[in-house]
Structures are given as structure tokens and as C-alpha cells.
C-alpha positions as CSV (number, residue, x, y, z in Angstrom):
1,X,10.9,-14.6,14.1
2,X,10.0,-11.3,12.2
3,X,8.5,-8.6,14.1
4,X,7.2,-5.9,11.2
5,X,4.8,-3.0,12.2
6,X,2.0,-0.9,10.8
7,X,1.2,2.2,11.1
8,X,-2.4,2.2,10.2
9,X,-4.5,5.0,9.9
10,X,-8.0,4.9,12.1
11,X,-10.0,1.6,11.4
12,X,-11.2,0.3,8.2
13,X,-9.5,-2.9,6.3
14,X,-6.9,-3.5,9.1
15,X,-8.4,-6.9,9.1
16,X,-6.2,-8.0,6.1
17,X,-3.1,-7.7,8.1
18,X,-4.1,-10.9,10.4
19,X,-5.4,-12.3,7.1
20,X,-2.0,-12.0,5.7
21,X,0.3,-13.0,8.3
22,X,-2.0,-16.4,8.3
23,X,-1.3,-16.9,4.5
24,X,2.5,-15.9,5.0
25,X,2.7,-19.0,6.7
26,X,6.2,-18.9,8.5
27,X,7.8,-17.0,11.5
28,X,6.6,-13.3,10.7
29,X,4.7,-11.0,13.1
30,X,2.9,-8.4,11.5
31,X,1.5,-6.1,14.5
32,X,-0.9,-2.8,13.2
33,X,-0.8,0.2,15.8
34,X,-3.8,2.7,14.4
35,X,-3.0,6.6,14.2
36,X,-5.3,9.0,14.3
37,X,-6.7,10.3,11.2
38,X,-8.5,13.9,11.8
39,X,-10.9,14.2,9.5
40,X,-11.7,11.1,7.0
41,X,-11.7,12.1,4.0
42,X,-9.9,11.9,0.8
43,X,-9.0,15.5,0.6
44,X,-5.8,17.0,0.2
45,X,-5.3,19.6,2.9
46,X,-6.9,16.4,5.1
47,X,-4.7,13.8,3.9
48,X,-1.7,16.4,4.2
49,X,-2.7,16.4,8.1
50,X,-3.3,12.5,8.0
51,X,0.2,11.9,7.6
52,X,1.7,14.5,9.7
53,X,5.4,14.0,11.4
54,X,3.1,14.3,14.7
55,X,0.5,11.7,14.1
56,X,3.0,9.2,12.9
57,X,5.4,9.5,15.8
58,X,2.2,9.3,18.6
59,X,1.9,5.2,17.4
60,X,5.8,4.9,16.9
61,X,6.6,4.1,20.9
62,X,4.2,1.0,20.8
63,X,5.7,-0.4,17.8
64,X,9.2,0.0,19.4
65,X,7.3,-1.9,22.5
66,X,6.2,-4.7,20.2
67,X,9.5,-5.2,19.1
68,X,9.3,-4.4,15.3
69,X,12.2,-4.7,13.3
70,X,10.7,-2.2,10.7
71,X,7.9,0.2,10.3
72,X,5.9,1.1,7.6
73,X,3.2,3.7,7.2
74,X,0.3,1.9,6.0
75,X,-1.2,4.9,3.8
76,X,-0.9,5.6,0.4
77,X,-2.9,9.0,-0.1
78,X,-1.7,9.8,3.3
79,X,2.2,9.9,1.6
80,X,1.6,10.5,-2.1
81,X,-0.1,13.2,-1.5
82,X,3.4,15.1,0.0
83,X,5.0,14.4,-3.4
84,X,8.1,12.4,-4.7
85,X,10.4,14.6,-2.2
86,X,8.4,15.1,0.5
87,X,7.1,11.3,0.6
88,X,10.5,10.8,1.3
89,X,10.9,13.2,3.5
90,X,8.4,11.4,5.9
91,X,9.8,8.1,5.8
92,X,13.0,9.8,6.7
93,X,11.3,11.4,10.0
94,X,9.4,8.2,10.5
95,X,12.9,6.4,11.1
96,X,14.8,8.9,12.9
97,X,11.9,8.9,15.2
98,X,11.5,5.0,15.6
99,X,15.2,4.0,15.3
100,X,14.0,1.5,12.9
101,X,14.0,1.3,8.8
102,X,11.0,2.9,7.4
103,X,9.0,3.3,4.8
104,X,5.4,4.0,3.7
105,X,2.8,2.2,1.1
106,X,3.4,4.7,-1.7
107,X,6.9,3.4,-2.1
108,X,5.8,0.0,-1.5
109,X,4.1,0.4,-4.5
110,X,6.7,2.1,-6.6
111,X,9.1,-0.9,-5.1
112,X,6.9,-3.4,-6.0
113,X,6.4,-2.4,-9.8
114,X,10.1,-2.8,-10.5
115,X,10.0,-6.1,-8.9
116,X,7.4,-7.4,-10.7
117,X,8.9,-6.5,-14.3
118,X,5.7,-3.7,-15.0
119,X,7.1,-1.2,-17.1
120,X,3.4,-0.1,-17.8
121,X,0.5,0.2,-15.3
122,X,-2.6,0.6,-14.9
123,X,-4.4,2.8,-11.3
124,X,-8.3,1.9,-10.4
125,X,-8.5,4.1,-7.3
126,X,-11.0,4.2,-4.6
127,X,-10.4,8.4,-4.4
128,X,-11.9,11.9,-6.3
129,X,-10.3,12.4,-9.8
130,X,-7.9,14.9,-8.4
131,X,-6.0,12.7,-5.2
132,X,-5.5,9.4,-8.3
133,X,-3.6,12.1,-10.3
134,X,-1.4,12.4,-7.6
135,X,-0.9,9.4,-6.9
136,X,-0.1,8.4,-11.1
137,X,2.5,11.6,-10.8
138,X,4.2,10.2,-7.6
139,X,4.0,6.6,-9.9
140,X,5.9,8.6,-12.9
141,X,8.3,9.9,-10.0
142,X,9.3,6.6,-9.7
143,X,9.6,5.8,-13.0
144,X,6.7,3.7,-14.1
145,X,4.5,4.6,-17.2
146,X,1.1,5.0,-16.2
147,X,-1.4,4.1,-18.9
148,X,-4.6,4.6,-17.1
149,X,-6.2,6.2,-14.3
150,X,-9.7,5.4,-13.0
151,X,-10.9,7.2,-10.0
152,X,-14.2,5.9,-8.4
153,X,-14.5,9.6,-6.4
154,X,-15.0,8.3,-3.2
155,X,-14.6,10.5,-0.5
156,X,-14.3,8.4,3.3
157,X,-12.4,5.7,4.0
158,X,-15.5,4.4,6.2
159,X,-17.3,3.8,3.0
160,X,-14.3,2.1,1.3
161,X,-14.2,-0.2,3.7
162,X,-17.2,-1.6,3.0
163,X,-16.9,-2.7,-0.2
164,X,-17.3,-6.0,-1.4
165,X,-15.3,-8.5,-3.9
166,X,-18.0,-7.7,-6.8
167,X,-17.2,-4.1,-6.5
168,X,-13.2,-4.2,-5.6
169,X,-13.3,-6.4,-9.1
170,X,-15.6,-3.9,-10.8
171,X,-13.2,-1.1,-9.9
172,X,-10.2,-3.4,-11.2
173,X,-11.9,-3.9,-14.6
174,X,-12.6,-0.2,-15.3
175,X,-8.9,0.7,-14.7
176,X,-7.2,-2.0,-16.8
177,X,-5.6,-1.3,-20.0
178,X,-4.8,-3.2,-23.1
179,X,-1.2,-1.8,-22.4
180,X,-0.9,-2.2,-18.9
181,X,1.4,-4.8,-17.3
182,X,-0.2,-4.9,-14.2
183,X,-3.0,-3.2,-12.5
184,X,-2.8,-1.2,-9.2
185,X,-5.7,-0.9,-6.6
186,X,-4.1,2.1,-3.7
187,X,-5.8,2.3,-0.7
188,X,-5.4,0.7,2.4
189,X,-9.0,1.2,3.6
190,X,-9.8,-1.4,0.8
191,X,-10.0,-5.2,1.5
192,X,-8.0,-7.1,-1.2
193,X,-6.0,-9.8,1.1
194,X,-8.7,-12.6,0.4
195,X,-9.0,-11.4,-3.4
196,X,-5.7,-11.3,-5.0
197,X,-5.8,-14.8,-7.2
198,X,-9.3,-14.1,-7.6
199,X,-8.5,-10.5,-9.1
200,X,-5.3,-12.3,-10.9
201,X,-7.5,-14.5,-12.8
202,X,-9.7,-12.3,-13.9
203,X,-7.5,-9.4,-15.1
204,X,-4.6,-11.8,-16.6
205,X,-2.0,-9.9,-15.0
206,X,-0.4,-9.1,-11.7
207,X,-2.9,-7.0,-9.5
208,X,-0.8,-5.0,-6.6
209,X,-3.0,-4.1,-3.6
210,X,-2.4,-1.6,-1.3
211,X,-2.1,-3.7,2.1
212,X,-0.4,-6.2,0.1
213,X,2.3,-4.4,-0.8
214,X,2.7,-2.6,2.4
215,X,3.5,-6.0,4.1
216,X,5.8,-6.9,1.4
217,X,7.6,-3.8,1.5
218,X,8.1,-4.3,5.2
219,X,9.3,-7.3,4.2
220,X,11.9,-6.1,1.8
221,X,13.1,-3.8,4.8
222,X,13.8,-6.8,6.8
223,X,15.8,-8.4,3.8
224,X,13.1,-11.4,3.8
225,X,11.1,-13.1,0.7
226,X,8.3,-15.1,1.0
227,X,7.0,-17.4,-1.0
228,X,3.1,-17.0,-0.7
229,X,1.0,-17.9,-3.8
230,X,-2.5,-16.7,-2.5
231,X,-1.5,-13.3,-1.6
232,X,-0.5,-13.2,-5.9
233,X,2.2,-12.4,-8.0
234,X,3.9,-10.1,-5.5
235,X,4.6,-12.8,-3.3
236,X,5.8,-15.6,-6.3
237,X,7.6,-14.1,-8.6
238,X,11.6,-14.1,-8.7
239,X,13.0,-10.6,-8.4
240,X,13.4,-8.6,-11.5
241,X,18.2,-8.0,-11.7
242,X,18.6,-4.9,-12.3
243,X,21.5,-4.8,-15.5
């Protein structure tokens, strides 16, 4: 058995986490303790107060209770939005504070574009104009070319939350690029786990998910690879050897 934890912030697509543990299909726990957000909204002095060394460590005793092998903060904005240094910065509180490895959903993304072979990607996000261009600048950070940004300028993660396939595929369309090699959706308030091959097929190219990569990244801390075809590329494809 693999024990993983979340760290999820309030309550809005935790949902997919169950999802995905089902379509992992083997011995892997997936349990989601929620922080406490403040103020929900995708603004920067908010999401700098999201993601607080205070609010992470509050959920960190219960996931040490559960028996979690790894932690990861389940938050893109709530990271990004500290930067390439100070993202790391957190993580590195994070696991002095659990005594576990640690990471957050921002890096599972950058992990998860080198392991997928995107040199080039593409960014439809849920947020205001000004929060996506952080995010693309943290994606450059890590070395990835981004080709596009699309941001939909929505400000609550209550109202993300609620969207449906049509518009999750909608936002998905308006970000891709001729040039991109795959096409990143960031924000964990968004449901995607029942979506992936459907998004696949209809972009052509590897889709990564927020909440999808957050599990696989905790995944990657345990030293673990699944094989899970419904949850998309991410979970299929062979790792990329780095020469």
C-alpha cells in the first residue's frame, strides 16, 4: 500500500481525488486534508496568504495521522504565485514541517512537462490575465517554452468549480497552439479527472490537468509509476532519459 496526501485548499474539485485513486486501480491511498483558504479569490496578495507556511502546516499533523508517505500541496496559483525561488522555498518548509517529501502542483506541472517530452506548451487558465502570466513565468523558470496563454479571468474558485466538460473543453480549445506540444489546464478548483481522454481526443495532444498531475507528482515522490490510461498521457507514457 501507498499512503499519498493532499493538501487541498477549502472545497471545490476535491472530488477528483476519489475519482482518481478508483481509476489508479492498485494499492494507492490518496487521502485530501482541506486548508483554509482566507479569502477566495484569485488575487495575488490573497493567493500569497493562501499558501502561507501557517496554513499549510495547520493540515500537516492529520496527514502524518493518515500515514502518508508524501505530501503535496494541491494548489497551483497558491505556489506559483511565490515565484521559481520562493515556490521552492515552501515545499522546503512543507517538508521540514511534515517529516515527509514534499512538493506542490506547480512543480508537478513543471515535472510533468519534461516527462512527457513537451518542449512547447500551451496554458488555458481558469484565472485574471495577470495570475496566468505568472504562472507561464514560473513555466519558463522551469524551462519550458510557453507558446500561449489564455486566461478566462475568473476570479473564485467557487465558480470554477462549477464548470462543466463543455466549458473545461471550450477553455482547452482557446489556449491551444499550432506549436504547442501539449496543452495545460492549472487549477485545482477545476474538475478534469473524468475528462482527460475526452480532452486528449479532441486537442490531439497530451492535456496535463492540474489534479492530475498533483497525484502523479505524489507519485513520483514515492518512486511509483502507474500505468492508468483514462487519467491520459501522464499516466501512459514511458519516461522521457534525460542524455
Amino acid at each position: 500500500m501507498t499512503a499519498l496526501g493532499f493538501l487541498y485548499p477549502g472545497h471545490s474539485a476535491e472530488d477528483d481525488y476519489p475519482r482518481i485513486e478508483q481509476l489508479l486501480g492498485s494499492d494507492i491511498r490518496l487521502t485530501v486534508v482541506h486548508t483554509d483558504i482566507g479569502e477566495d479569490a484569485h488575487r495575488v496578495d490573497a493567493l500569497l496568504e493562501m499558501g502561507s507556511t501557517a496554513r499549510l502546516a495547520a493540515g500537516v499533523e492529520e496527514l502524518r495521522l493518515s500515514g502518508a508517505e508524501a505530501v503535496v500541496w494541491a494548489c497551483t496559483s497558491g505556489s506559483f504565485v511565490y515565484g521559481w525561488q520562493g515556490a521552492h522555498d515552501q515545499v522546503r518548509a512543507l517538508a521540514r514541517t511534515a517529516g515527509l517529501p514534499a512538493s506542490s502542483t506547480s512543480f508537478g506541472f513543471a515535472h510533468a512537462v519534461q516527462e512527457i517530452g513537451a518542449r512547447r506548451v500551451a496554458v488555458g487558465a481558469t484565472y485574471p490575465e495577470d495570475v496566468a502570466a505568472l504562472f507561464a513565468a514560473f513555466l519558463k523558470d522551469a524551462g519550458a517554452e510557453v507558446v500561449g496563454v489564455r486566461g478566462a479571468g475568473i476570479v473564485t474558485a467557487a465558480e470554477v468549480a462549477t464548470w462543466e466538460y463543455d466549458q473545461v473543453l471550450a477553455l482547452a480549445r482557446a489556449a491551444d497552439h499550432s506549436d504547442a506540444d501539449a496543452v495545460l489546464l492549472p487549477d485545482t478548483a477545476l474538475h478534469t479527472a473524468s475528462h482527460l481522454l475526452a480532452l486528449e481526443k479532441a486537442l490531439s495532444k497530451p492535456v496535463l490537468t492540474a489534479n492530475q498531475v498533483t497525484v502523479w507528482e505524489a507519485l513520483r515522490l514515492s518512486d511509483r509509476r502507474v500505468n492508468a490510461p483514462e487519467l491520459g498521457t501522464l499516466f501512459t507514457k514511458e519516461p522521457i532519459v534525460q542524455v
